[in-house]
VOGU-393264 format. One record per residue: x, y, z of N, C-alpha, C, O, CB in turn; residue in three letters. Coordinates in steps of 0.05 Angstrom, whole numbers, plus 32768, in hexadecimal, padded with zeros to 4 digits. Glycine has a CB too. Example, Ala and Ser with C-alpha at 12.3 -4.5 7.8 and 13.67 -1.06 7.14 Angstrom:
// residues 2
81087F8E809C80F67FA6809C81087FBE809C811D7FBE80A980E27FA780B5ALA
81017FD3808E81117FEB808F81028001809D810C801780A1811A7FF48072SER
// end
This chain:
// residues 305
871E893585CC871E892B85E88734893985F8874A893885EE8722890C85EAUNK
873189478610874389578623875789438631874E892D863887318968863AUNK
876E89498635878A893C863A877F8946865C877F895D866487AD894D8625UNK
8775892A866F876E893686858792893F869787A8893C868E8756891C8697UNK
878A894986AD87A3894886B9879D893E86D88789894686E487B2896586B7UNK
87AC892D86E287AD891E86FF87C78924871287DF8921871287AD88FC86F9UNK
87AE8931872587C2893F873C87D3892B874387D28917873587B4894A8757UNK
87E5892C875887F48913876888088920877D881689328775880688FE8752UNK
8809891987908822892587A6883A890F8797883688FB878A881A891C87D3UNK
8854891C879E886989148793887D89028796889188FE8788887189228792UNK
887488F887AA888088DB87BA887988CC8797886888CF8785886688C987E3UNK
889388B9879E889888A3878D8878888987898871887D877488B68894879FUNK
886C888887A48854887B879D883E88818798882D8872878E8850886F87A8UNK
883A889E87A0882888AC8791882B88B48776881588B7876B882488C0879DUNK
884288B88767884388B88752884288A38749882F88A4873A885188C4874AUNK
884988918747883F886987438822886B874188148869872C8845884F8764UNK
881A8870875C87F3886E875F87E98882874387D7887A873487E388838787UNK
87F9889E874087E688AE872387EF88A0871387DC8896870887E988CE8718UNK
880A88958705880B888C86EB87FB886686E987F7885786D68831889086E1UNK
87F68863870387E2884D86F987C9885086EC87BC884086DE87DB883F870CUNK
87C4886B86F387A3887A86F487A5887D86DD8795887386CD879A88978705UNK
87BC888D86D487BB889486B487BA887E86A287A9887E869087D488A386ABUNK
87CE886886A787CF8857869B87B08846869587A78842867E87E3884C86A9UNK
87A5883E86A8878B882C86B287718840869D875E8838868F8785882E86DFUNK
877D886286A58765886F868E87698867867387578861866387648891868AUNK
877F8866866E878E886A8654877F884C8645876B884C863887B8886B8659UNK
878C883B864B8781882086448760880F864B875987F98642879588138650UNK
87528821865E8730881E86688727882D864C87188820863D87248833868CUNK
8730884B864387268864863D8728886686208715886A86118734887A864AUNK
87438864861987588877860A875A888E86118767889A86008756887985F0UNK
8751889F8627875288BB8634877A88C18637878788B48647873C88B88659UNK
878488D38628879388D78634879788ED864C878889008652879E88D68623UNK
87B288E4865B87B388F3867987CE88F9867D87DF88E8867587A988E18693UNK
87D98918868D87F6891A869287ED892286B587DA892D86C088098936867BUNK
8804891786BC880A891786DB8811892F86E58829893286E58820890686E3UNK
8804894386EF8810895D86FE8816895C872388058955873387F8897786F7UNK
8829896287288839895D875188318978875C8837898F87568869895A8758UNK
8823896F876C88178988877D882B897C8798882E8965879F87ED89888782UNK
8834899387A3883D898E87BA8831898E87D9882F89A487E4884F899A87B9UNK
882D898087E18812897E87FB88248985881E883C898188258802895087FBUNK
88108990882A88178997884688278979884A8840897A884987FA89A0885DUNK
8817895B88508827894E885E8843894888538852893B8862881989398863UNK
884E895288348861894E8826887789628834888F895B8835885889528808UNK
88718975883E88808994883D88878991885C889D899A8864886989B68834UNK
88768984886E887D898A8889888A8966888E887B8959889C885D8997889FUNK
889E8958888588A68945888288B3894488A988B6892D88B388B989458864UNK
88B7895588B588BF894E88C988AD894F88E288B2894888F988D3895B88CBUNK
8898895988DA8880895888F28874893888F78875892A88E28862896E88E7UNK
8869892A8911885E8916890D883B89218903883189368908886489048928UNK
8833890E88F9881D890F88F288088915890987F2891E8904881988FB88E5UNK
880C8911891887F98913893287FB892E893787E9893A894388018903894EUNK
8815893B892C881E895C893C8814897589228814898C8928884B895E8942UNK
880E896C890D8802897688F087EB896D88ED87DE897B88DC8810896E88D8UNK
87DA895588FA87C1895588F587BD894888DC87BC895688C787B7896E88F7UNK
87BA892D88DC87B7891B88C587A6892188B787AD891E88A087B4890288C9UNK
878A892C88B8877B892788AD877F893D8892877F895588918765892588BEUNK
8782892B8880877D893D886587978947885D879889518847876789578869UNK
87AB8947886A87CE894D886387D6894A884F87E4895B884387E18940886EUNK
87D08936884687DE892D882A87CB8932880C87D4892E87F687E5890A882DUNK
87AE893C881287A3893D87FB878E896087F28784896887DD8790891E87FDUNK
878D896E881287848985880F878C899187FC877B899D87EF878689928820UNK
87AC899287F187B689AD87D987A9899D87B787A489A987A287E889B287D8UNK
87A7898587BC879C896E87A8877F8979879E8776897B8787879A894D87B9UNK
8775897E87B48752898587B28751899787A687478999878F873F898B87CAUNK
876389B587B8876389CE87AD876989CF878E875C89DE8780877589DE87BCUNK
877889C28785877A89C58765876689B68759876489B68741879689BC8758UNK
875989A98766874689988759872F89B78751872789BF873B8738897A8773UNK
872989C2876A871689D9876E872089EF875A870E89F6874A871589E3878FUNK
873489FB875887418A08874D874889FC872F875B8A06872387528A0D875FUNK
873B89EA8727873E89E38714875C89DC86F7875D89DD86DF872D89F28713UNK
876E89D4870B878C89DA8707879589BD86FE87A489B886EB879D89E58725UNK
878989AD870E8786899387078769898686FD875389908704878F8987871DUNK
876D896F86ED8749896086EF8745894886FB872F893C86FB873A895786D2UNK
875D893C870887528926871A876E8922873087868924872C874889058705UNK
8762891D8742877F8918875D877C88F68761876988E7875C8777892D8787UNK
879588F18769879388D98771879A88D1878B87AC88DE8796879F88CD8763UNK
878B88BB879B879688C287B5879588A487C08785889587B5878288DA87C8UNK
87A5889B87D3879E888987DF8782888E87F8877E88A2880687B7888087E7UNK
8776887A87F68762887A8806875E887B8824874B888388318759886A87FFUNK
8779886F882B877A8878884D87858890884C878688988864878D88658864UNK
879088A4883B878F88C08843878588D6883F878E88EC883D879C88C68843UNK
876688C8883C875088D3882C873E88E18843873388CD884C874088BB881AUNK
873488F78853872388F58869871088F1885D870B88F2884587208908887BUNK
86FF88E9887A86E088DF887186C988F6886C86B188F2886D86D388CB8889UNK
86D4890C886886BE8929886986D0893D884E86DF8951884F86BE89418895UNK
86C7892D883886D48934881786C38954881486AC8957881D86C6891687F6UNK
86CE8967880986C0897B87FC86AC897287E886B1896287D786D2898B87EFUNK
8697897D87EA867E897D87E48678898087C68666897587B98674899187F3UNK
868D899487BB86968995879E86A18980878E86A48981877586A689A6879CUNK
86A7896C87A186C4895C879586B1893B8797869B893887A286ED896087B3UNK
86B8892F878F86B28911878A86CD88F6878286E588F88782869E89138770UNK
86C088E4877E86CD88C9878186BF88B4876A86AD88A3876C86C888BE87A0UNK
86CF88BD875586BA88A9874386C28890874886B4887D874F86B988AD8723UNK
86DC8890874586F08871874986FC886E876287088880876E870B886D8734UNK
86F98852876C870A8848877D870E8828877787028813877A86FF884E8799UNK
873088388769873A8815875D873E87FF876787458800877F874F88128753UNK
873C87E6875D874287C98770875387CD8787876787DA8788875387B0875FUNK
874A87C38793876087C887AC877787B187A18772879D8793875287BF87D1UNK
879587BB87AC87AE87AE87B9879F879D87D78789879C87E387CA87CC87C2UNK
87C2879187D787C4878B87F287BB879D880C87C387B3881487DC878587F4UNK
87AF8791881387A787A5883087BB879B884C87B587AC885D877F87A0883BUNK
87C8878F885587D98792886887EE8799886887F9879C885287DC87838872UNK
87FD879E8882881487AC888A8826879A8883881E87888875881687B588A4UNK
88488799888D885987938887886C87A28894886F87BA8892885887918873UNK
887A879188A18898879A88A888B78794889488C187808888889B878A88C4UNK
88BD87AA889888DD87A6888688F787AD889688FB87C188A388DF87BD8869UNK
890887988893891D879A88A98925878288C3893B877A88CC891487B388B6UNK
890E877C88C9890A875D88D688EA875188D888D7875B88CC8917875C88F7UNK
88E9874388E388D8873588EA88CD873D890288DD8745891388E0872088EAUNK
88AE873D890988A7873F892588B48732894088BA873B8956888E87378925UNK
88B98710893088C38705894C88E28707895088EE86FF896488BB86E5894EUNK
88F087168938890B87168939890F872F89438927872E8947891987128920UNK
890A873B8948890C876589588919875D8970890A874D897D88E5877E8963UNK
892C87608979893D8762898E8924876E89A2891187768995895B87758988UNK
8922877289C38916877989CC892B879289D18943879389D4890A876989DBUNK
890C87B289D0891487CE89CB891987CE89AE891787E489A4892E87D889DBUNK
891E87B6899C892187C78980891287DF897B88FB87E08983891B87B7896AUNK
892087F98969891B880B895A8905880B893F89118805892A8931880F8955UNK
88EB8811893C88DA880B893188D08826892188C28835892D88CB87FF8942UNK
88D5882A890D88C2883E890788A2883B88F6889F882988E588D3885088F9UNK
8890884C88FB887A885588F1886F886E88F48872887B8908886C884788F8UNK
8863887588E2885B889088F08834889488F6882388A688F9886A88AC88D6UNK
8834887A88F58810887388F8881288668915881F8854891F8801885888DCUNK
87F6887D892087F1886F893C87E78855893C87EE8845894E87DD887F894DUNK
87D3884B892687C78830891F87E78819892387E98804893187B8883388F8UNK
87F288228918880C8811891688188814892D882087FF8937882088188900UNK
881D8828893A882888238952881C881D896B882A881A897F883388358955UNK
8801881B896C87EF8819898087F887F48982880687E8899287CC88258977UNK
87E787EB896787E987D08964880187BA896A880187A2897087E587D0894DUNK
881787D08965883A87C18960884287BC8986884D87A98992885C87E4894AUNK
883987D1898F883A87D589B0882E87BC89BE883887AF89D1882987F089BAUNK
880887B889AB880287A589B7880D878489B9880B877189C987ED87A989B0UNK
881A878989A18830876D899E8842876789A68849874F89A788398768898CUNK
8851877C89AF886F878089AD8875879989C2888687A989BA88788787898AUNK
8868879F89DD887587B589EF888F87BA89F0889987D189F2887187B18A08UNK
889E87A389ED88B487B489EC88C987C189E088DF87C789E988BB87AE89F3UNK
88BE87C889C288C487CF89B888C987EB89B388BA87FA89C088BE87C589B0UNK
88E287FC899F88DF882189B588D3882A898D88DD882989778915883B89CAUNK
88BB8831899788AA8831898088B28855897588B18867898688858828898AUNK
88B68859896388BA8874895988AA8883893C88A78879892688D788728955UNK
889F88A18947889788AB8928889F88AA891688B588B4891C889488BC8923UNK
88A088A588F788B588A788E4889F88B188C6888C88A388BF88CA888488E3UNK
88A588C588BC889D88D188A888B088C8889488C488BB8899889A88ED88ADUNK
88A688D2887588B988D6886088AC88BE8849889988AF884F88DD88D1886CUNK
88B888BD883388AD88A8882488B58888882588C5887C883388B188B1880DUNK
88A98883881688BB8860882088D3885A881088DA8842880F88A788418819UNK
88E3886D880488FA886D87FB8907886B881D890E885788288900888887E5UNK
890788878827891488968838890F888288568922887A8862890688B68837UNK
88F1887C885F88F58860887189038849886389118840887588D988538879UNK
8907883F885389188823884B8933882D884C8943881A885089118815882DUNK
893F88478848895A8851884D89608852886C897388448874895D886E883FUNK
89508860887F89528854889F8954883A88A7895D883288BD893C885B88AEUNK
894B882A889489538807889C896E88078893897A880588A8893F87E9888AUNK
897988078887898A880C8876899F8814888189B5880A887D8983881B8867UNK
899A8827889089AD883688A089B8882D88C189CA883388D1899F885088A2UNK
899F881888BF89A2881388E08995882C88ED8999882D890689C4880F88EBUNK
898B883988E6897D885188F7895B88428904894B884B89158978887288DCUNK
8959882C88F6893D88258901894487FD88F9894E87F488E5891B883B88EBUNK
893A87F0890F893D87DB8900892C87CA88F4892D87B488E8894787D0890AUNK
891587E088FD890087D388E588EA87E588E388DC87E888F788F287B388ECUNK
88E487F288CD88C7880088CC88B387E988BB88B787D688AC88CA882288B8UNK
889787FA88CC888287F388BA88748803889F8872881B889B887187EF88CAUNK
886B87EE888F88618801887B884787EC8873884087D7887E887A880A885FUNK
883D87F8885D882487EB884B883687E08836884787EB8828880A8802883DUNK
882A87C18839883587B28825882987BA8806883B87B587F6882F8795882DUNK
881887C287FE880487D087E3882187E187DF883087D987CD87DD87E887EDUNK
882887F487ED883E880B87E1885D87F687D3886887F987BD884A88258805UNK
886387E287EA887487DD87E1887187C987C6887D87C887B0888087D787F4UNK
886587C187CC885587B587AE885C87C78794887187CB8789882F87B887B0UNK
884887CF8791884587E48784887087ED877A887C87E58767882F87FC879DUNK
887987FE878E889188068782889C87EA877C88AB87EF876988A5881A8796UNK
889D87D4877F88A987C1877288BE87BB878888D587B5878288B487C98754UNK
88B787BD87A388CB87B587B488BF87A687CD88C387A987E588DA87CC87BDUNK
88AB878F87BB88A2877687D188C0876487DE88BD875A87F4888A875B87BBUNK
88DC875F87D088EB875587D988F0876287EF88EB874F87FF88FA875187CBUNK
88F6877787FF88FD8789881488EA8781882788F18788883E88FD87A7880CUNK
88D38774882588C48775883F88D18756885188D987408849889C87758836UNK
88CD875E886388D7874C887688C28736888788C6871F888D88E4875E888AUNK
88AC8747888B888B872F889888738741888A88708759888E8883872F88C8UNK
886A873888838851873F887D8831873688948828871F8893885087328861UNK
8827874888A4881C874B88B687FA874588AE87EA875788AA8826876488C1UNK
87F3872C88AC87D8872688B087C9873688BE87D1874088D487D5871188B8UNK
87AC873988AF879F875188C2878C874E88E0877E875D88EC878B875E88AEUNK
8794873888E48792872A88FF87AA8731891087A8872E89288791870C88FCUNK
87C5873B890387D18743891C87D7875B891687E58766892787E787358927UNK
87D48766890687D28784890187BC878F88EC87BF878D88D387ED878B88F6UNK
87A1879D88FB879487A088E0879887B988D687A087CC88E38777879B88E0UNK
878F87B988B6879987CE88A5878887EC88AE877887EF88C1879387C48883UNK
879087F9889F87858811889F876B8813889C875D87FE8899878F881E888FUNK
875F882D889D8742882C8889874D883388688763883F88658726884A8895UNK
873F882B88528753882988428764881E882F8764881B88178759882B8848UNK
87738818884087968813883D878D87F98821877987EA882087AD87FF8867UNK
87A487FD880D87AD87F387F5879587FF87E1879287F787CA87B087D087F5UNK
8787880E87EA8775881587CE877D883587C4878D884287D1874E881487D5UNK
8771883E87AB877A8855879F875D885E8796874F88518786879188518788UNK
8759887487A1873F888B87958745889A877B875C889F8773873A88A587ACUNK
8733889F8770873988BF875A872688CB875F871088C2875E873B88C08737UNK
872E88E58766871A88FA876E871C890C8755872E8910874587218909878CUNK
87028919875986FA892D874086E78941874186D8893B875486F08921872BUNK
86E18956873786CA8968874186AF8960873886AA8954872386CD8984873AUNK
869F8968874986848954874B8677895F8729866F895187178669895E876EUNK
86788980872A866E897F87058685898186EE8687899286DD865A899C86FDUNK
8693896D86F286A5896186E38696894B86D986A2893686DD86BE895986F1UNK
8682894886CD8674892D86C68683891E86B08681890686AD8656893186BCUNK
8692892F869F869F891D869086B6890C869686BE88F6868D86A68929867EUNK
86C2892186AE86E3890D86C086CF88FE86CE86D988EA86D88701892386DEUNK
86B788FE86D286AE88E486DC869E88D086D4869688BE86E486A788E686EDUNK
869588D186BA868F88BC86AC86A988A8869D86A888918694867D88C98698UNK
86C388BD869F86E088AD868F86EB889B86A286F98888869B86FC88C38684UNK
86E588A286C486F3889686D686DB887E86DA86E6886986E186FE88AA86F0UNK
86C7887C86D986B1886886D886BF885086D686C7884886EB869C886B86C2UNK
86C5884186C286DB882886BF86EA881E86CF86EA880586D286ED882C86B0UNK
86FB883186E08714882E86F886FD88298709870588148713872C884C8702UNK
86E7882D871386DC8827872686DB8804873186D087F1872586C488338720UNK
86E78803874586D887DC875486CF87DA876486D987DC877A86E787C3875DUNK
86B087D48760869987DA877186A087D0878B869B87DE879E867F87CE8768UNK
86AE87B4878E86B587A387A486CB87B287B286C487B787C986BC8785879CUNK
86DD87B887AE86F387CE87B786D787E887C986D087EB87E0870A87DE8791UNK
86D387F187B786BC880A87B986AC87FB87DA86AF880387F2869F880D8792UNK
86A187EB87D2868A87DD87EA869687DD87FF868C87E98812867D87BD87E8UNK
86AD87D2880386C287D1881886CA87E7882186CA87E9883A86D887C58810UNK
86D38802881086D68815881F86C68827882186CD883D882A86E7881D881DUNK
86B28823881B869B88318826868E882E884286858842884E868A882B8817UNK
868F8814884B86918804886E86AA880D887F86AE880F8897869687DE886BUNK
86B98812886786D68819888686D78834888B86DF883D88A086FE8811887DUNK
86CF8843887786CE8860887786B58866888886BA886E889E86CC886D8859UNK
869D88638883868B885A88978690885A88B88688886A88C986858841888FUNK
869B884988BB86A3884188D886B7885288E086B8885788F986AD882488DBUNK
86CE885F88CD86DB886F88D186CD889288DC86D288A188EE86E8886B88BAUNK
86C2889288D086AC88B188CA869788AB88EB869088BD88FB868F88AD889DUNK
8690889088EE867D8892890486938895891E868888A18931866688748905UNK
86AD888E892386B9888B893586C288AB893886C588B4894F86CC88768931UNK
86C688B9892186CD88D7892086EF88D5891E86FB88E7892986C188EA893DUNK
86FC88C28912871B88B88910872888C588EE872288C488D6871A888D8912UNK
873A88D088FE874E88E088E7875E88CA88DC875388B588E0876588F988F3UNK
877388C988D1878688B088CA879788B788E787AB88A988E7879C88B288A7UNK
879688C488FB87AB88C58913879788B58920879488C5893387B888E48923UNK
8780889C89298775888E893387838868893C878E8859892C875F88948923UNK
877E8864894F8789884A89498774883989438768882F895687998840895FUNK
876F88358932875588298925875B881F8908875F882C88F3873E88408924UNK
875987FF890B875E87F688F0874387DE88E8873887CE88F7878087E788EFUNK
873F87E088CE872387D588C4872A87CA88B0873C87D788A4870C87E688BEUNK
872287B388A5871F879D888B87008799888386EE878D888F872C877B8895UNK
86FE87A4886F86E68798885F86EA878A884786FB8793883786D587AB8858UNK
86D6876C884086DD876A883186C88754882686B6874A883586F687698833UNK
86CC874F880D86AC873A880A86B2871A880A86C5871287FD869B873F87E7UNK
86A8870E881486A986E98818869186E08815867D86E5882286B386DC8837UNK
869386D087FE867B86C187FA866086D287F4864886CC87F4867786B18814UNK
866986E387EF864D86F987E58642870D8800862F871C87FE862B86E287DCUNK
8650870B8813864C8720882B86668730882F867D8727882E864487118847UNK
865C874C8835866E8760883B867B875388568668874E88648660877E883EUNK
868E874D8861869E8747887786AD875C888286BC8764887186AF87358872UNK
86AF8769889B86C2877A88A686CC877488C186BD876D88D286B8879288A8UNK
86EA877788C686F2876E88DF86FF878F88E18707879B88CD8708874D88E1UNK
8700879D8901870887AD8902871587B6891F870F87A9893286F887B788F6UNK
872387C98922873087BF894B873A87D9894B874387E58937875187A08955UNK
873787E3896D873C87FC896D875187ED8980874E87D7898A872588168974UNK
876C88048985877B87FC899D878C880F89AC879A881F89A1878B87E78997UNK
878A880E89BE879D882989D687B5882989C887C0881589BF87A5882089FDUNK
87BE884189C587D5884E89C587F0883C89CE8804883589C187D1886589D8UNK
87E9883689E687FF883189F38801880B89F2881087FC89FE87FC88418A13UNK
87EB880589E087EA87E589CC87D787D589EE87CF87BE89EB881C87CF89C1UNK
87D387E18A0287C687CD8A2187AC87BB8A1887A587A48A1B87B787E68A40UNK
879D87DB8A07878487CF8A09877E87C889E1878787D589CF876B87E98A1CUNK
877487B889E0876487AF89C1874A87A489C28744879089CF8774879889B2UNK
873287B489AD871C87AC89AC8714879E898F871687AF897D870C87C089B3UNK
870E87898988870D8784897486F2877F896886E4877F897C871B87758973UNK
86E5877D895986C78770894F86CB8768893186DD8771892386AB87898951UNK
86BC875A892986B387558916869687508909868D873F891786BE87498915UNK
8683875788F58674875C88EA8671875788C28682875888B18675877388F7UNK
865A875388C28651874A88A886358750889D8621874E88AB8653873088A8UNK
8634875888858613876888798617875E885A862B8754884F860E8795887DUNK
86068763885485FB875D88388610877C882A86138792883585CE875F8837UNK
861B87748810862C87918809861F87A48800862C87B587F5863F879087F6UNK
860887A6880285F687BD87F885F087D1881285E887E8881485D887B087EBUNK
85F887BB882585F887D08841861087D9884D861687D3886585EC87C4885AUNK
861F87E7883C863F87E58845864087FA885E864787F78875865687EF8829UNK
86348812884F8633882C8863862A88228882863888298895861988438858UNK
8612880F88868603880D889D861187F688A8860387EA88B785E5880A8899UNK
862F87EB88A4863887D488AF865287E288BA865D87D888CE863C87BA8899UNK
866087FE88A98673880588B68665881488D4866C881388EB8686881788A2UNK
8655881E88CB8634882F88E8863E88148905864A8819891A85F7882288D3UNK
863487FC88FB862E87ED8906864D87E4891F865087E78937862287DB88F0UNK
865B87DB890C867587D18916867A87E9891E868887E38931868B87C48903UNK
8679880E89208680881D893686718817894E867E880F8961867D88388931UNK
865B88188950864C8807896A864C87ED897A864387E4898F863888048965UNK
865E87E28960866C87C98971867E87CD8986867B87CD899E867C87B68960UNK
869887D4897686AC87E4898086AA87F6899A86B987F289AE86B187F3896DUNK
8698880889998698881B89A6868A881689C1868E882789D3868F882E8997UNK
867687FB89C7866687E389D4867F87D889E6868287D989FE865887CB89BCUNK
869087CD89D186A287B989E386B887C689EF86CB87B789F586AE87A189D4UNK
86B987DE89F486CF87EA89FC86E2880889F186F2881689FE86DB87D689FCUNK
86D9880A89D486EC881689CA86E6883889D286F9884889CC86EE880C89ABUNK
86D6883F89DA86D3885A89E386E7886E89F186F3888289EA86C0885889F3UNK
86E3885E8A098704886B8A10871888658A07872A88708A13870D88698A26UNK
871F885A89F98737885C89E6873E886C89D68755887489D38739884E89DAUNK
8727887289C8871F888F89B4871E88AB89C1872288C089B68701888C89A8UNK
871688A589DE871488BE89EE873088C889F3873788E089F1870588B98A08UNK
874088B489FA875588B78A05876D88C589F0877B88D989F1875B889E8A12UNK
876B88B189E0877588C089BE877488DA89C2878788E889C9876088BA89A2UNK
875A88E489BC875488FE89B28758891289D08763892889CC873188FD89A3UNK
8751890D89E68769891D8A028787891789FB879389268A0B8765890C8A26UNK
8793890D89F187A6890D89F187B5892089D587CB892C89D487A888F589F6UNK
87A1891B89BF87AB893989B4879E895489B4879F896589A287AE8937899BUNK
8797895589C6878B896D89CC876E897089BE8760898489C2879E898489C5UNK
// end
């Protein structure tokens, strides 16, 4: 049996996210696996905002290429920084249980932020939303890993960033969070707390070993947000956040687009049988896009050129 190898960008939670992978094969499989660090564009240009580098695909394009190039046999990725238009070669056998899917602030509390407090994020979703709560706050880009944001709290350089509660989880630093943001006042990503493994499509054997890691209900869910993501034409630089999820035996999705500048918010919600996941994220873009959210999206995309 071949000792696979699993790509990973080099941040502290991406390497967390591959040695779970390994681990989860290891004990699903007995397959053993060693971790190889590919270093990725969004890793290298640590001082650009994401809006000014172009989110889409930053963090996992050099991931693919070794996938193609055959250097690696499986990448691991989180799923909101996954675009929705994958190489054609490449596939998704697994997409593991999801984590927590909401945000979280560390450093204070929403209602404790001095007015003008210093905020960092470097997601328009997050800052669109935080605006709509909280104008007065002086909202700022902030890159780097979540070592390096929890050291700016730290520092008093920010007095509170946001992050995904799943990451801090995960590194073992749920004590550090300060509110945890229900997805009613902040919704998550498309995505957000789940982990893909990608592999090449005639790789049939890396994808009959990853078969196991698969959870269909995780899977159903982001198959609807990605969906709605892909119909809206939204990179991860969109302010657009979506929840899918199953209750009572129906796929459920709540999802809200919102201006930039936090004025305007459209929200909807929607529900299908989970076998129709694809045609419910379809759907909830036509909700959305019905009650207002058009120019919002328009305006977005004039505004980065």
């Amino acid at each position: 049996m071949r000792i696979l190898r699993i790509g990973t960008r080099g941040s502290l939670l991406a390497k967390w996210q591959a040695e779970f992978v390994r681990k989860q094969l290891f004990s699903a499989t007995g397959v053993e696996a060693e971790v190889v660090i590919i270093k990725t564009a969004g890793d290298k240009l640590q001082q650009a905002s994401l809006t000014q580098i172009g989110g889409k695909g930053i963090f996992i394009k050099e991931l693919e290429e070794a996938l193609l190039e055959e250097t690696i046999d499986l990448a691991v990725h989180s799923v909101k920084d996954i675009p929705t238009d994958t190489p054609s070669r490449l596939m998704f056998p697994a997409v593991c249980r999801r984590d927590d899917v909401r945000d979280c602030l560390v450093g204070s509390t929403l209602a404790n932020l001095r007015q003008g407090a210093r905020v960092g994020t470097s997601s328009l979703r997050r800052q669109a939303q935080l605006r709509h709560l909280r104008p007065d706050l002086d909202l700022r880009d902030m890159r780097g890993n979540v070592d390096t944001r929890l050291r700016k709290v730290e520092s008093g350089e920010y007095e509170a960033v946001m992050l995904s509660k799943a990451g801090l989880d995960r590194l073992g630093l749920s004590q550090r969070i300060s509110e945890v943001l229900q997805p009613d006042v902040c919704m998550p990503a498309v995505g957000q707390g789940a982990i893909a493994v990608e592999c090449r499509l005639n790789d049939t054997e890396a994808g009959d070993i990853l078969a196991p890691l698969d959870d269909a209900e995780t899977r159903t869910a982001i198959i609807a947000e990605r969906a709605l993501l892909s119909a809206v034409h939204g990179g991860c630089q969109v302010p657009l956040g979506a929840w899918a999820r199953i209750e009572r035996g129906e796929l459920v999705m709540d999802a809200c687009v919102c201006s930039v500048d936090g004025a305007q918010i459209v929200r909807q919600t929607a529900s299908a049988p989970p076998d129709q996941a694809a045609q419910l994220g379809e759907h909830m873009a036509r909700l959305l896009i019905e009650a207002g959210a058009q120019s919002i999206l328009e305006e977005v995309s004039r505004a980065r050129g």
